[in-house]
N, C-alpha and C positions, 0 to 999 in steps of 0.2 A: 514498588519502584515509583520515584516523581514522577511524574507527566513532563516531558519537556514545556514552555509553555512560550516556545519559538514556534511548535507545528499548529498551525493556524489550515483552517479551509481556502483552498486557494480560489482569488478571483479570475476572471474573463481573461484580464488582459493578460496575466498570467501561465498564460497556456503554451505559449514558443517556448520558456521557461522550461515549466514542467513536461514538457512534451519528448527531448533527448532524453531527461531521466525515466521514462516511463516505458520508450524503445528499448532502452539498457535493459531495465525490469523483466519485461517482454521474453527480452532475446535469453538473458539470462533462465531464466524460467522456465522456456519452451523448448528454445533451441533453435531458433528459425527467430528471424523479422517481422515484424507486424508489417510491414514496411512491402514486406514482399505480392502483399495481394491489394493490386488497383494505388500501387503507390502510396500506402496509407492512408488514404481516404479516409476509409471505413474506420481503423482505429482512430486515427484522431477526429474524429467525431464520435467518438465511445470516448475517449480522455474528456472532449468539450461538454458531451452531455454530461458528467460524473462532476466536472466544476458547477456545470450550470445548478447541479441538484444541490451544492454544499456537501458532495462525498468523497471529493479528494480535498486532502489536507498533504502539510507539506512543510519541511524547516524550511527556506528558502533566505539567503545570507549574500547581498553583494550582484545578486543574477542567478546563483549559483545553487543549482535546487543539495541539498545534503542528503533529505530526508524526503519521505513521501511515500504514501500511502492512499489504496480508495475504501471506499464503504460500498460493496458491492452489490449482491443478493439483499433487497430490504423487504422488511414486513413490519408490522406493527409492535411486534411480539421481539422480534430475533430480527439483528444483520450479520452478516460476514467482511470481516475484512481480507480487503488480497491487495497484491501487490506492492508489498511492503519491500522498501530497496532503500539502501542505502549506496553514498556515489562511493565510491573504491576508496580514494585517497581519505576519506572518514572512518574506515570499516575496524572493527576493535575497539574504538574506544564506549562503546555504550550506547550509541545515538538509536539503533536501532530499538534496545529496551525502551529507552525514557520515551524515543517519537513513537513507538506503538501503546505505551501506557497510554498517551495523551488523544490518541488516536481511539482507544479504548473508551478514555474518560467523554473524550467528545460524542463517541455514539450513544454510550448509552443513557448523554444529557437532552440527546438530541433527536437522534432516529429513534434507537431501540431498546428494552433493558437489558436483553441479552444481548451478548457480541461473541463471535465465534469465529475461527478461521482454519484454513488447512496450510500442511507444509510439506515440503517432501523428506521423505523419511531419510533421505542424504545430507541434508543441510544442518548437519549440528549447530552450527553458531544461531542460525536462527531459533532453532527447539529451546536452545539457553533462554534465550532474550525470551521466549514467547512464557516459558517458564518463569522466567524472572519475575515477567507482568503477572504473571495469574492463571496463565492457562493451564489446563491440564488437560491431558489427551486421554479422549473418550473413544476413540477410531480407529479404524484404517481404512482404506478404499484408494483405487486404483483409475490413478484417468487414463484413459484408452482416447488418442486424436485419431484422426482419418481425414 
């Protein structure tokens, strides 16, 4: 699969921006707000550090974040990507494969040489896309919140 080569690393000022697409993410994923504890403080200051590091990357078109992704868990060896979302009114036509190839290609030019990520065993459409790029699934493992 191409790399989109719209998903770029997002900067500083960039963060009001990315910051509703990454709530969405969030909530989707979880199930609950990040929002809900201390008002988001805490997460958007986990969004702000992950620009500050060059580990969110992102399409961004017009204001409008499309696409977007972090590099989360890093080591010298291996990163993980998570949080990979696309905004709804995009969702089907591909952006998710191409902006995670590219998100791929960016780590491991950048961070790490391996790149790895988790997904949950429900979200077909994602398993396609992550297939598409190259991944293959090596796992299973169960998160447990509290």
């Amino acid at each position: 699969m191409a790399p989109e080569p719209r998903v770029r690393p997002v900067v500083p000022a960039e963060l009001d921006t990315l910051l509703p697409a990454a709530v969405a993410m969030f909530t989707e994923e979880v199930g609950v707000s990040p929002l809900r504890v201390d008002g988001g403080a805490g997460y958007r200051a986990r969004v702000a550090e992950l620009v500050r590091a060059g580990q969110s990357l992102a399409w961004i078109e017009r204001g409008e974040v499309l696409f977007k992704a972090e590099i989360g868990a890093v080591s010298r060896s291996a990163c993980q990507v998570q949080g990979v979302w696309v905004a709804p009114a995009h969702r089907g036509r591909g952006l998710g494969t191409a902006g995670t190839a590219a998100v791929v290609e960016y780590a491991r030019s950048a961070i790490a040489p391996v790149v790895s990520l988790y997904v949950n065993d429900f979200n077909t459409a994602a398993r396609a896309a992550y297939r598409r790029v190259g991944f293959q699934e090596v796992g299973q493992y169960a998160s447990v919140l509290f």
